[in-house]
ZASESE-190327 format. One record per residue (C-alpha): residue number from 1; residue in one letter; x, y, z. Coordinates in Angstrom, 2 decimals. Each point is the difference from the previous one (the first is absolute). Layout:
BEGIN
LOLO NUM A X Y Z
...
% end
This chain:
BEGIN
LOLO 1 X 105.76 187.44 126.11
LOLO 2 X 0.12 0.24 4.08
LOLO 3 X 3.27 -1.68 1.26
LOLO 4 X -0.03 -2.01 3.36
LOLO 5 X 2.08 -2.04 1.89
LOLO 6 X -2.06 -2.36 1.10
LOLO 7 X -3.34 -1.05 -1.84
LOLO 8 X -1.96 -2.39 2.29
LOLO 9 X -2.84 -1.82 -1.84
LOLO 10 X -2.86 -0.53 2.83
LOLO 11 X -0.96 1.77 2.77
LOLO 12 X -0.44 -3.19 2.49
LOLO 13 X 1.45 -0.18 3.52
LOLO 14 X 3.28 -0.89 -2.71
LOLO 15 X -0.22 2.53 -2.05
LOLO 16 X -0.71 2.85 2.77
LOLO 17 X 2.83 -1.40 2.32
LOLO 18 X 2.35 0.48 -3.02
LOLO 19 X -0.96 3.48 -1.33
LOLO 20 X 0.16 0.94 4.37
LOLO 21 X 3.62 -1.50 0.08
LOLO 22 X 0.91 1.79 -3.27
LOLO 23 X -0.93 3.22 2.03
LOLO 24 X 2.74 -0.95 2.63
LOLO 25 X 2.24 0.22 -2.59
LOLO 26 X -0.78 3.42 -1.51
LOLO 27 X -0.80 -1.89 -3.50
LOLO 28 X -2.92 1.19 -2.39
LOLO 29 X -2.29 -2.88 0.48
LOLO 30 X -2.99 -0.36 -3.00
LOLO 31 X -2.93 -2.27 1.52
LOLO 32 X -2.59 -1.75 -2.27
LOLO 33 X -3.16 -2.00 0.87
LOLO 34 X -2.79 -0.79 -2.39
LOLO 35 X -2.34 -1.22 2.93
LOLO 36 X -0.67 0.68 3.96
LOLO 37 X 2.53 2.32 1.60
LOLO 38 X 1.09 -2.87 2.88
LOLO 39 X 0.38 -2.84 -2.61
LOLO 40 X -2.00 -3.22 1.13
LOLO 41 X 1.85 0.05 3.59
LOLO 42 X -3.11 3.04 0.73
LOLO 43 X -2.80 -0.16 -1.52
LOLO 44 X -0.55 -3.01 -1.28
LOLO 45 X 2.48 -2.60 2.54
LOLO 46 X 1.73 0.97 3.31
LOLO 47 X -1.49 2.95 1.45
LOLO 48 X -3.85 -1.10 -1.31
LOLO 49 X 0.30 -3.58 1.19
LOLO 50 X 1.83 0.73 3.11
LOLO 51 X -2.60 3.01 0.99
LOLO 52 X -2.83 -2.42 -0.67
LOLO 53 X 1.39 -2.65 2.11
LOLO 54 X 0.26 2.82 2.67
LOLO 55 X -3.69 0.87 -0.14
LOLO 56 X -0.64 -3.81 0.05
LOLO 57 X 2.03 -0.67 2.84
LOLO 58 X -1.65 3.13 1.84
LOLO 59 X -3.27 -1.62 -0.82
LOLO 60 X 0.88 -3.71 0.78
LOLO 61 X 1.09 0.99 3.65
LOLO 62 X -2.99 2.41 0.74
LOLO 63 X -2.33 -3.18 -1.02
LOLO 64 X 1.47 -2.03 2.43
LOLO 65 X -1.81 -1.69 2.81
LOLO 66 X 2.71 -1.65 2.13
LOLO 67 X 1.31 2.69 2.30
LOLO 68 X -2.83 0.79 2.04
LOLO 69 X -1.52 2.77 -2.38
LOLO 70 X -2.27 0.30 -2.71
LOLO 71 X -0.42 2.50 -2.75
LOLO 72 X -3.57 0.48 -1.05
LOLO 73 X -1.52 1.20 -3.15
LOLO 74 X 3.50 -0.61 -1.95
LOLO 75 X -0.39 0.96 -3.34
LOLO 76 X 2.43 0.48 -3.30
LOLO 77 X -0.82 1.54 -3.00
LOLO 78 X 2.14 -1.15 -3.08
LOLO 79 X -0.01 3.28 -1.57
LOLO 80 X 1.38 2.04 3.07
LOLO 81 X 2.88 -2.64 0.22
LOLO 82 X 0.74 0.72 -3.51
LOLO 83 X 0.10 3.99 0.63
LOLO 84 X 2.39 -0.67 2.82
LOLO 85 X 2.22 -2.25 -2.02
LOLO 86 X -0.10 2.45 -2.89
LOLO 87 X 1.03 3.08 2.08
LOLO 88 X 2.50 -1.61 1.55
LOLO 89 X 2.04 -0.94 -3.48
LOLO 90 X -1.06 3.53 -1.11
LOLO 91 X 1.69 1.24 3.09
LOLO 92 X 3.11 -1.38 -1.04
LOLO 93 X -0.24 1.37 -3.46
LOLO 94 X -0.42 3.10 1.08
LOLO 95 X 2.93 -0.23 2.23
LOLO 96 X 2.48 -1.27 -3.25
LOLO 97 X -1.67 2.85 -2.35
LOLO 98 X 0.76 2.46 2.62
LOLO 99 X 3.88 -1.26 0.15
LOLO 100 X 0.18 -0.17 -3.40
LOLO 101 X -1.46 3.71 -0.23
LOLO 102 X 2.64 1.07 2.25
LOLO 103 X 2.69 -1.33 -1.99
LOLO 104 X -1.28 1.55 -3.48
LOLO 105 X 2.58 1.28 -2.26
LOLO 106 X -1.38 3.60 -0.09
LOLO 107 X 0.95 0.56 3.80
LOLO 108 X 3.49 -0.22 -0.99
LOLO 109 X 1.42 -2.55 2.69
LOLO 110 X 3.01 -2.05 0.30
LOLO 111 X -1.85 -2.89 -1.38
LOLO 112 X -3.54 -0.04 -1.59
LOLO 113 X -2.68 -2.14 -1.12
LOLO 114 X -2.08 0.39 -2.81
LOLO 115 X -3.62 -2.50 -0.51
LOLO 116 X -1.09 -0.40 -3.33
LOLO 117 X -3.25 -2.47 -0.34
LOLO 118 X 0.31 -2.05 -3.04
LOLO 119 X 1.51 -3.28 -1.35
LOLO 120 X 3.71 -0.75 -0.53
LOLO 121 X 1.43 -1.47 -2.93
LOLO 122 X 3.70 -0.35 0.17
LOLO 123 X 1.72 0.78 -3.44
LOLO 124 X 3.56 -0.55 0.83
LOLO 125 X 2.07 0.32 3.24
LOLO 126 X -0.53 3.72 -0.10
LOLO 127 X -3.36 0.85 -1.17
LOLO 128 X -3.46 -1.12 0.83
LOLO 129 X -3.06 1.08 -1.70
LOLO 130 X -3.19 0.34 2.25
LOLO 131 X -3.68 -0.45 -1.00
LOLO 132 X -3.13 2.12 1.00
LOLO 133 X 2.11 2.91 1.25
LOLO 134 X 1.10 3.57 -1.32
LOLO 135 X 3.43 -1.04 0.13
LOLO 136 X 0.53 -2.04 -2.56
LOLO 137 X 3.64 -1.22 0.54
LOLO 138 X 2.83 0.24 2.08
LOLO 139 X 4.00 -0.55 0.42
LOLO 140 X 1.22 -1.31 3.22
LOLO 141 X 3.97 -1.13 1.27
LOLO 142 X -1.83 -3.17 1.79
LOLO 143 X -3.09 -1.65 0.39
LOLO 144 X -1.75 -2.14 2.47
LOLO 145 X -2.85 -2.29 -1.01
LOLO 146 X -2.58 -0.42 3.11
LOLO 147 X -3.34 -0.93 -1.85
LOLO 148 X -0.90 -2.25 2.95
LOLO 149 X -2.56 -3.04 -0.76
LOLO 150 X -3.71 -1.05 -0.50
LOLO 151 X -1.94 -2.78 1.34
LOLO 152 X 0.34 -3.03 -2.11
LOLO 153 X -2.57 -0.75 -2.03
LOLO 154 X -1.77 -3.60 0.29
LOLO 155 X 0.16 -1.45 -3.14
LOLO 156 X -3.88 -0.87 -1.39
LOLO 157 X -1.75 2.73 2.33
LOLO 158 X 0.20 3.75 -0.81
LOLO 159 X -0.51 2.30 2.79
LOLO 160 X -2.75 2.02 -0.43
LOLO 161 X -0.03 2.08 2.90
LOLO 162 X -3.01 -1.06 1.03
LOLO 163 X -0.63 -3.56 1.22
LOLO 164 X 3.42 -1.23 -1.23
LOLO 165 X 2.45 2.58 1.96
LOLO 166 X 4.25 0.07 0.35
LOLO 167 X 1.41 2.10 2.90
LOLO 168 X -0.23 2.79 -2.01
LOLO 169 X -3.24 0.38 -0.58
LOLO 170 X -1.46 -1.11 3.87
LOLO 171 X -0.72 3.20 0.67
LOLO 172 X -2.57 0.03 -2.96
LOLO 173 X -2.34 -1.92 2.32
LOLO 174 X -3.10 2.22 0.85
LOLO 175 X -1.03 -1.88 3.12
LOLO 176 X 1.41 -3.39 2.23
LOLO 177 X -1.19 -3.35 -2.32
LOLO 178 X -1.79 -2.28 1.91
LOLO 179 X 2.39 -3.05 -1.62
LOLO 180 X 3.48 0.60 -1.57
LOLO 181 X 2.69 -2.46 -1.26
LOLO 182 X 3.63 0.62 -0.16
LOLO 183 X 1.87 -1.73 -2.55
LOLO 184 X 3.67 -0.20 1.54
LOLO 185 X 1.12 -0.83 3.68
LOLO 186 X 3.81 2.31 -0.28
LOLO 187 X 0.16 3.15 2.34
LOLO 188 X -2.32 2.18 -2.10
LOLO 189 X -3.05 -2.83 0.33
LOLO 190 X 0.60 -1.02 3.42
LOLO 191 X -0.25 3.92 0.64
LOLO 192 X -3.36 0.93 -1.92
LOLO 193 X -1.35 -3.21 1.74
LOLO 194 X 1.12 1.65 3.67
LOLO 195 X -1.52 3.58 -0.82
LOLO 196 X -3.56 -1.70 -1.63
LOLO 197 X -0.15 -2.56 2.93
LOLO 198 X 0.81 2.75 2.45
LOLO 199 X -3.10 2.21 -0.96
LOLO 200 X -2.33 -3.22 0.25
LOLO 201 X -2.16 1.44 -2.47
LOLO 202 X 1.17 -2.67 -2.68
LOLO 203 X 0.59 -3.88 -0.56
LOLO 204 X 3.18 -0.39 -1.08
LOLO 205 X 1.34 -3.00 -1.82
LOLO 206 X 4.38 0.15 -0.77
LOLO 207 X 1.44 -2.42 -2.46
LOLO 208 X 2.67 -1.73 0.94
LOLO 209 X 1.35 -2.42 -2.98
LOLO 210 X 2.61 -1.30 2.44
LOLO 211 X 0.30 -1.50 3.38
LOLO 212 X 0.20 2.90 1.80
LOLO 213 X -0.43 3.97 -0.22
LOLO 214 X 3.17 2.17 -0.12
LOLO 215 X 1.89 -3.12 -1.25
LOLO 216 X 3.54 1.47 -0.37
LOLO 217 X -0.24 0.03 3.70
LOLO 218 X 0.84 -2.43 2.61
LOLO 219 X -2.81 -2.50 0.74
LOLO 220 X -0.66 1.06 3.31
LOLO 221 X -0.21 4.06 -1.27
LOLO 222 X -2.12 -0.95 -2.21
LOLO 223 X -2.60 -2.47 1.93
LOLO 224 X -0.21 3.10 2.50
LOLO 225 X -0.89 2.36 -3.01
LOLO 226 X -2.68 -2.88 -1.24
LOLO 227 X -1.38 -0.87 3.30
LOLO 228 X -0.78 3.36 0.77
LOLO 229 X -1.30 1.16 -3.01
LOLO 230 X -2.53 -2.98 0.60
LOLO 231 X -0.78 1.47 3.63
LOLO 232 X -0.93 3.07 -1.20
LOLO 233 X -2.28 -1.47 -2.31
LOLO 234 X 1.76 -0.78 -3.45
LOLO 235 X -0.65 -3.03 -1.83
LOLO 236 X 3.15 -1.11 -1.39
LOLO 237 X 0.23 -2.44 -3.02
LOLO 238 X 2.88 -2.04 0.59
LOLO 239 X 1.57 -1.75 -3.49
LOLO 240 X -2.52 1.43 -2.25
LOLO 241 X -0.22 1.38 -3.64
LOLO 242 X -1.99 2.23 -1.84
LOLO 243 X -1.39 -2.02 -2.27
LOLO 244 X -2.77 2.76 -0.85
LOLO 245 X -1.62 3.19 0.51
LOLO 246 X -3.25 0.60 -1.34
LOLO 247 X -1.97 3.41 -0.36
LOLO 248 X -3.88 -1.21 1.02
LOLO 249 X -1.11 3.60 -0.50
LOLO 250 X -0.66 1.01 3.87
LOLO 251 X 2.73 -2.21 1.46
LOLO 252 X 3.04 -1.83 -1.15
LOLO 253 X -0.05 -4.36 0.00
LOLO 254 X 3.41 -1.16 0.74
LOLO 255 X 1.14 -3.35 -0.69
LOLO 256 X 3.04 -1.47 2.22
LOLO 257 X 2.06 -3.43 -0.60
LOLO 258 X 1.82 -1.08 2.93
LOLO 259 X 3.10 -2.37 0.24
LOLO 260 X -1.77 -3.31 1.20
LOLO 261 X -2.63 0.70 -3.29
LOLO 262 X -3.07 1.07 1.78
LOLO 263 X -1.54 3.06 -1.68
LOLO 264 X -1.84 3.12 1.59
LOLO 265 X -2.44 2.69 -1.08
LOLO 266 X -0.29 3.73 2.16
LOLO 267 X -1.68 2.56 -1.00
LOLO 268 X 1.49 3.85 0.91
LOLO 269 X -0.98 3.58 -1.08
LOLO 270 X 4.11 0.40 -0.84
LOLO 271 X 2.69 -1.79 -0.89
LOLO 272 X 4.04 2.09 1.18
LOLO 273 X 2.32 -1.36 -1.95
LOLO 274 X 3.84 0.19 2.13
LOLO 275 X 1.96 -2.47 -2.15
LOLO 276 X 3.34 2.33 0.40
LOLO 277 X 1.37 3.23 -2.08
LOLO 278 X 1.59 0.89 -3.12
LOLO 279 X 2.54 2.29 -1.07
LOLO 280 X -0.88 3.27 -2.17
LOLO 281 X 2.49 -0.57 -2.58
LOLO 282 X -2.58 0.94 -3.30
LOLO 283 X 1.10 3.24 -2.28
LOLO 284 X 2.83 0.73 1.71
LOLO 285 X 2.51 -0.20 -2.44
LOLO 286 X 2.18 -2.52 1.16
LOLO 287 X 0.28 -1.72 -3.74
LOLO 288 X 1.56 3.10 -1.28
LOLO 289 X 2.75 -0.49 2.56
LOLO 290 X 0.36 -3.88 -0.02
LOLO 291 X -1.04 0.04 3.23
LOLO 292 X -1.98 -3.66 0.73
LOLO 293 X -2.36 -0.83 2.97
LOLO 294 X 0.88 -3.66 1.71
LOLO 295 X -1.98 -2.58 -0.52
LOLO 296 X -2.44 1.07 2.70
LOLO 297 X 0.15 3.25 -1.70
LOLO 298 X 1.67 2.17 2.66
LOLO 299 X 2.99 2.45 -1.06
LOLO 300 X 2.68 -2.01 1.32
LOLO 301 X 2.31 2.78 2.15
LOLO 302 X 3.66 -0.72 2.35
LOLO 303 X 0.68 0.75 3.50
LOLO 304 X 0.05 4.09 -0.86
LOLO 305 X -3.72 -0.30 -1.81
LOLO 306 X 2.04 0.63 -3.61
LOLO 307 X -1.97 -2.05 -2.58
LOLO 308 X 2.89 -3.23 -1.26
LOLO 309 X -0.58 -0.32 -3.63
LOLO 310 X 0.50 3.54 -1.16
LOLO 311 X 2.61 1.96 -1.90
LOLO 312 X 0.09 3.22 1.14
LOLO 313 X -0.08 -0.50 3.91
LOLO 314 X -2.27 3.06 0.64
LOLO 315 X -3.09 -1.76 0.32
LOLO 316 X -1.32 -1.82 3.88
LOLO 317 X -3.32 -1.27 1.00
LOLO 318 X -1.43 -0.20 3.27
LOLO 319 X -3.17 -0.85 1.69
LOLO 320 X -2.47 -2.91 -0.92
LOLO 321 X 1.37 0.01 -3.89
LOLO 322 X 3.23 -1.71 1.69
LOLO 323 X -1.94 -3.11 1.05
LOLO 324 X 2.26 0.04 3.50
LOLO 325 X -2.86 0.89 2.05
LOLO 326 X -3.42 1.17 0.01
LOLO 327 X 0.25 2.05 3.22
LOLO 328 X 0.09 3.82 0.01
LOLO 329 X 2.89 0.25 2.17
LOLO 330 X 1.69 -1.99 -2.49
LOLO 331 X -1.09 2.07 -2.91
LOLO 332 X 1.13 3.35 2.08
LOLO 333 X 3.18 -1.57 0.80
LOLO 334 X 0.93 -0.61 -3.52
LOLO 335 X -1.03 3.47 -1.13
LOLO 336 X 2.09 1.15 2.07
LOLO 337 X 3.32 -2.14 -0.65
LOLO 338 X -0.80 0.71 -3.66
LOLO 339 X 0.77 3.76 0.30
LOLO 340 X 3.20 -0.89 2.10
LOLO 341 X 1.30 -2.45 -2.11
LOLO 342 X -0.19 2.64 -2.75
LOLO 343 X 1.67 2.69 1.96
LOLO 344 X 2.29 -1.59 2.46
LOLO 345 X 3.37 -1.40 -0.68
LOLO 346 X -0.43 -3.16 2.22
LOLO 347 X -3.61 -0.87 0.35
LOLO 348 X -0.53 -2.27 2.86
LOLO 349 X -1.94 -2.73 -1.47
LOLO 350 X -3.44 -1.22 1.15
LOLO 351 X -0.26 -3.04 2.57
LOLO 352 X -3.34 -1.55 -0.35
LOLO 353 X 0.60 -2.83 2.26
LOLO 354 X -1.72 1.48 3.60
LOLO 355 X -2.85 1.85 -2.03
LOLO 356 X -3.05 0.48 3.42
LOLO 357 X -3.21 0.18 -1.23
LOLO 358 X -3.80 -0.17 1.44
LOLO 359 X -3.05 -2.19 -1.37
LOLO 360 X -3.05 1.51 0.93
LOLO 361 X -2.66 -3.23 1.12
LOLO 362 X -1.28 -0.42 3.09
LOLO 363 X 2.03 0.26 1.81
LOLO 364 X 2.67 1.76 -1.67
LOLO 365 X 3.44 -2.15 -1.04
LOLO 366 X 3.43 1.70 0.46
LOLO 367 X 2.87 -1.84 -2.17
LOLO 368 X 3.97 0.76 -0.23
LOLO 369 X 2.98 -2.22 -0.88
LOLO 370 X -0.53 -3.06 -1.12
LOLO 371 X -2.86 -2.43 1.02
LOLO 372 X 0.33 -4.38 0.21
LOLO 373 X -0.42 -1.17 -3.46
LOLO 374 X 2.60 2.82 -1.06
LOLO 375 X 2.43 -1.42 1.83
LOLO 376 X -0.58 -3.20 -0.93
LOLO 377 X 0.20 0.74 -3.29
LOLO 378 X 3.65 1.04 0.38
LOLO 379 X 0.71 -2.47 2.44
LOLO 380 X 0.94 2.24 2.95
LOLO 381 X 0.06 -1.27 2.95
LOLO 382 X -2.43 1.58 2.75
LOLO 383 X -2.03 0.04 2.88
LOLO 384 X -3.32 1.44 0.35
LOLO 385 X -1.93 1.01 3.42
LOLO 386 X -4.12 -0.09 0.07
LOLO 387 X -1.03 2.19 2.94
LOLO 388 X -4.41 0.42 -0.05
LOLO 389 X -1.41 3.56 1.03
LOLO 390 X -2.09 -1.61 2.85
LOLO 391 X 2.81 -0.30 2.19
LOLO 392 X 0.71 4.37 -0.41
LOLO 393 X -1.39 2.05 2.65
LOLO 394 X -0.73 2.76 -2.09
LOLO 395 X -1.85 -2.00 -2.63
LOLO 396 X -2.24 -1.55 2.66
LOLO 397 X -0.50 3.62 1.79
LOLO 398 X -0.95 1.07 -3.71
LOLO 399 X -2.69 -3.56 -0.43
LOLO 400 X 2.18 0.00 -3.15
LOLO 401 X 2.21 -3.02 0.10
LOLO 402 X -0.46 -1.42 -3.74
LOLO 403 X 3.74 0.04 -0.67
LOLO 404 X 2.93 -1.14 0.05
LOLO 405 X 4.16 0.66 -0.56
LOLO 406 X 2.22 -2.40 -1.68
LOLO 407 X 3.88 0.35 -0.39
LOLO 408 X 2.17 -1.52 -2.31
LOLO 409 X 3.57 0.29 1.09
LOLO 410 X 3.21 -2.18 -1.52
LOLO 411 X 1.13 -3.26 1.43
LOLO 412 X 3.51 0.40 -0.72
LOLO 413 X 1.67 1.12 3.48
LOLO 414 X -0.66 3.98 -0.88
LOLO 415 X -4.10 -0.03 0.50
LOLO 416 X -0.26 2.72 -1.81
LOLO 417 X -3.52 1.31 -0.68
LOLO 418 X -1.07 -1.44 -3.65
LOLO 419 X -3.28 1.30 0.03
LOLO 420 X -3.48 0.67 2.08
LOLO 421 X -3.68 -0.26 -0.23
LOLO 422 X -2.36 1.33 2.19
LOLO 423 X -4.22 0.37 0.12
LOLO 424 X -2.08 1.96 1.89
LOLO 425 X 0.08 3.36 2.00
LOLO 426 X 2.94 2.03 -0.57
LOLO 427 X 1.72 -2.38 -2.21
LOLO 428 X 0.64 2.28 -2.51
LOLO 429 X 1.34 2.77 2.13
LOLO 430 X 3.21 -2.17 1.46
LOLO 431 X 0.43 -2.19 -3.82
LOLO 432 X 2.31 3.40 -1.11
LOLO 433 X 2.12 -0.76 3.61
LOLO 434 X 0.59 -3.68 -0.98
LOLO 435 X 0.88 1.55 -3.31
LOLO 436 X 2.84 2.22 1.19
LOLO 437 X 1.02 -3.40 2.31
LOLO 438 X 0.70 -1.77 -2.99
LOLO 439 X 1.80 2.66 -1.73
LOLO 440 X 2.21 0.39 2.80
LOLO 441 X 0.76 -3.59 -0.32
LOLO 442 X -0.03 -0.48 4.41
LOLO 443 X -0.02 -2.78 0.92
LOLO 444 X -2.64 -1.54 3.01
LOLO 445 X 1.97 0.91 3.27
LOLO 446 X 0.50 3.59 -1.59
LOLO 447 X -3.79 -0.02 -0.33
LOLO 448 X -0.95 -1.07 3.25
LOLO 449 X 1.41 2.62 1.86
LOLO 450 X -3.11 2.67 -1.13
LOLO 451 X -2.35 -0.10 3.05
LOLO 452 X -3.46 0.17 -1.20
LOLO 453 X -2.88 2.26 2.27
LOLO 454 X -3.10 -1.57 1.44
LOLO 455 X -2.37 -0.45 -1.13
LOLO 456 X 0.36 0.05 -3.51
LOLO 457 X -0.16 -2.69 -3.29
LOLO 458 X 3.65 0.20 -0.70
LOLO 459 X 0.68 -2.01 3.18
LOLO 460 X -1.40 -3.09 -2.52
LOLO 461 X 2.75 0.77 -1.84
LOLO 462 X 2.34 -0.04 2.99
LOLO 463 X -0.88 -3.17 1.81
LOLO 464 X 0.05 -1.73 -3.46
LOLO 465 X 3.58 0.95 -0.59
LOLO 466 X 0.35 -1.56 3.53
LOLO 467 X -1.23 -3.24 -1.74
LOLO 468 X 3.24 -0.48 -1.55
LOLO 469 X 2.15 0.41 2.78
LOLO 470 X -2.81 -2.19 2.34
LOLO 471 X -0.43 3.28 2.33
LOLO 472 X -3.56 0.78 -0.97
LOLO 473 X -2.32 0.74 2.65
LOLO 474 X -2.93 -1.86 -1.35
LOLO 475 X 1.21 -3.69 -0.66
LOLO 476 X -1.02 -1.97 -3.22
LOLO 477 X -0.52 -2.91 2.60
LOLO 478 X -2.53 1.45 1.22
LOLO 479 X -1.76 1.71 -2.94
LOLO 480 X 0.94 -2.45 -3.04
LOLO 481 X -2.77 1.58 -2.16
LOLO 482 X 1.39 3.63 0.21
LOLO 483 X 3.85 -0.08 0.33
LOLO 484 X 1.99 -2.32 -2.11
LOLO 485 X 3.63 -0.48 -0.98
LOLO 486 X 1.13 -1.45 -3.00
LOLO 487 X 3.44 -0.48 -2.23
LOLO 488 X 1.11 -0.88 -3.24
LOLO 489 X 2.77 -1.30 -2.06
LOLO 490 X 0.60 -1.23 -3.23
LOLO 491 X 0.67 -3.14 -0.53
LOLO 492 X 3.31 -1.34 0.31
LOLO 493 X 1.61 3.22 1.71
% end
């Protein structure tokens, strides 16, 4: 029975940034996935969805009317998209097989890799059997768990594939339906309903059981996110449920109950159900070593990604299974701390706090740090600056100025940066600056002494920082419904 230092159960963006950092450290590094090579961040999640809204946003702007052009004979072809969006995750696959080839035990390097395709059972804290391969078993010093996550199901409707879809099976679809409902208003709804509305070849009706899309957000994020969802043609369903979903043969009747008790019938071709994700936690093995799941069924892990309620202290997790974070940066930063944590006498422990990340609607929303209701919620003191992209020269010179920058920063006599977000052009290109401001903890005047060129959109962010000092060049007197400045305390501080 093959020996290795480090078995890694899933080949994910968690499970291939952990095998890669076992490399760095010269270890012999087993890898085992039972699915796609890529895990759902590639084919069937972050690289899919994201190339798709690409090729929608490429097709949204060439359809456009309002800057003095006009494209004629515009035409998309469902299929074609799909063959991009396909080659491009296959692109990527081939990129990890060929690292992984490179590493292969047989060429005798400092560290190697070796792929087996087939199911992992874990047997004890040493041994894990694997399904549906020609090896059958093998003994390993550690092992990290990154099995990733599915879409959660809907309870009462199965997905079929067909009319009734989940994010994994979108690209299924064999041409654009004329009428489509998705069932869940988070980030992965909100961005199906941007790439659909975007191609204008579909009516497309979001469900949105609460008050407002994106709800974990601040009010005003996610009012911008609604409102222009609804200008690009989405019908939004504000405090609605799902009361039914039935299969008419050659369409699908859906029933909807809304708060104030009025009822509603559509009728769409498909039905995408984005209620959220769930862990992949099934025939692992975890019962034979009295390992439990929490009681959202995650794999419960500390700062170093080492899984709490074990005995033997050789097992970590990493990736969506943790239930920190759904992002693929997240997932490759844990693979990664897993492996150090294992061999490094000190392991610097993750900080989660000033995670960036990018929600791909129309326009695109950059987030870092903290946002309102977060700080709220622990009672920090802050104060937040509103600047509007109509006031930036280079969003006006671009007829682009849907967007905006918001900063959080603390009320407390430091104003430090607590956290940013920012819509439109670009945004997502200076979040990862902000990022790296917050780390380094600087405070405002620090901040302000960056000089900006012209024209470009960070000089939003620049004359909104002047907002807190009451520098900016564009006054809120003047332009109350793009700039604002606001604070906040608890009470009795």
């Amino acid at each position: 029975m093959e020996n290795y230092d480090i078995a890694v159960i899933g080949c994910g963006p968690a499970g291939f940034a952990a095998a890669m950092r076992g490399i760095d450290y010269g270890k012999k590094v087993c890898l085992i996935e039972a699915g796609e090579i890529g895990g759902a961040g590639l084919m069937h999640g972050a690289l899919t969805s994201k190339t798709m809204w690409e090729l929608s946003k490429d097709y949204n702007t060439a359809s456009r009317i309002d800057r003095g052009y006009r494209s004629s004979g515009l035409v998309v072809d469902f299929n074609e998209v799909k063959k991009k969006v396909i080659n491009a995750a296959k692109i990527k696959q081939h990129q990890i097989l060929s690292q992984i080839e490179t590493f292969a035990k047989e060429k005798h390097k400092k560290g190697s890799v070796t792929l087996i395709r087939g199911r992992a059972k874990i047997l004890d804290s040493n041994t894990i059997d694997i399904t549906g391969a020609e090896v059958k078993s093998i003994k390993c010093n550690n092992i990290v768990i990154a099995t990733g996550s599915r879409p959660r199901p809907l309870t009462g409707y199965a997905v079929d594939q067909k009319k009734i879809l989940d994010s994994d099976s979108v690209l299924n679809l064999t041409k654009f339906p004329e009428k489509m409902l998705i069932i869940g208003s988070g980030i992965i709804g909100c961005e199906y309903a941007t790439i659909f509305s975007n191609f204008k070849q579909t009516e497309v009706h979001l469900l949105d059981r609460s008050h407002r899309v994106i709800p974990y957000e601040d009010d005003d994020v996610s009012s911008f996110v609604s409102e222009n969802l609804e200008d690009n043609g989405v019908i939004v369903h504000h405090t609605a449920n799902l009361r039914d979903i039935r299969d008419k043969g050659e369409y699908l009747e859906v029933v909807l109950d809304y708060e104030d008790g009025h009822s509603q019938v559509l009728e769409v071709d498909v039905a995408l159900i984005a209620v959220g994700r769930m862990p992949n936690v099934e025939g692992l093995g975890l019962e034979n070593l009295g390992i439990d799941v929490d009681n959202r069924g995650f794999l419960n892990i500390n700062d170093v990604c080492m899984l709490t309620n074990q005995k033997s202290c050789n097992i970590f997790a990493a990736g969506d299974i943790t239930g920190n974070s759904a992002l693929v940066s997240v997932a490759e930063l844990e693979g990664r701390y897993a492996v150090q944590a294992i061999f490094d006498d000190n392991p610097t422990p993750i900080d989660y706090s000033n995670m960036s990340t990018i929600m791909f609607f129309r326009p695109a929303v950059a987030a870092v740090g903290m946002n309102e209701k977060m700080l709220k919620r622990h009672k920090i003191p802050y104060k937040a600056a509103f600047y509007h992209n109509n006031l930036v020269n280079r969003a006006i010179a671009m007829n682009n100025t849907t967007g905006f920058v918001k900063i959080m920063i603390s009320d407390d006599g430091n104003d430090k940066i607590l956290g940013m977000r920012a819509a439109g052009p670009q945004a997502s290109a200076f979040i990862v600056s902000v990022a790296h401001l917050i780390n380094q903890g600087n405070s405002l005047n620090e901040i302000m002494k960056t000089k900006y060129p012209h024209p470009s959109i960070t000089e939003g962010f620049q004359d909104c920082m002047r907002l807190f000092k009451g520098t900016s060049i564009f006054k809120p007197e003047a332009f109350p419904e793009y700039i604002k400045l606001t604070s906040w305390r608890p009470e009795n501080s």
